[in-house]
N, C-alpha and C positions, 0 to 999 in steps of 0.2 A: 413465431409466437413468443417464443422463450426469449428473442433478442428483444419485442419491445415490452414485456415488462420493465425491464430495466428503467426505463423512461418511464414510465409510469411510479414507477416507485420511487426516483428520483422528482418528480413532482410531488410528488409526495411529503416527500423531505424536505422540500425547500419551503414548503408552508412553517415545518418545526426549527428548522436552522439554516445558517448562513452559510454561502458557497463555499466557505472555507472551510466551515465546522464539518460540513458532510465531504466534502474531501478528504479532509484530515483523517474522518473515521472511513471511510472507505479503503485508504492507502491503511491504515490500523488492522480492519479486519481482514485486506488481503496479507500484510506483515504475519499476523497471526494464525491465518491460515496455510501459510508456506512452510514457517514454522519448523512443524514437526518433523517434514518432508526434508527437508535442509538439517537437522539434527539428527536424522536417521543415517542420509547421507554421509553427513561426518562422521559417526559412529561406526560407520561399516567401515569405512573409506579409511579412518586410521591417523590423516593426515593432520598435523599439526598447522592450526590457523594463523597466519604471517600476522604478527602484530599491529600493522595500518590498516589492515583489512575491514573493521569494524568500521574503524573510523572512514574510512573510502566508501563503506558501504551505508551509513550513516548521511554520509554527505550524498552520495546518488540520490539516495531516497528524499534527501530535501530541495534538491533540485528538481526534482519528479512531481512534488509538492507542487512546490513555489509555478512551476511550469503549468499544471494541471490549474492551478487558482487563476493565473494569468491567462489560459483561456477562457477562462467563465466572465471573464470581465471585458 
């Protein structure tokens, strides 16, 4: 039950925006939602974050994108 909402509420959305728009926010509000969980971890964890990391992790996430639009098409 819980897994097709999903689908439903992605039809949903495609009435208001574009495959890409609702992707984009999708990949956003999972971003935002990790979030804190990932800054708690560092916190505790102590570890100094390697400088390309961002950038490395930046670039996943827009490959994950770019990937995710090019299946809706």
């Amino acid at each position: 039950m819980i897994w097709g909402l999903a689908f439903l509420f992605q039809k949903t959305a495609m009435v208001h925006a574009s495959p890409l728009q609702f992707t984009a926010a999708r990949c956003l509000v999972a971003a935002l939602v990790l979030l804190p969980f990932a800054w708690r971890e560092h916190q505790a964890d102590g570890a100094v974050v390697p400088r390309g990391l961002w950038r490395m992790t930046g670039l996943c996430g827009a490959v994950l994108l770019v990937a995710a639009v090019l299946q809706k098409h």
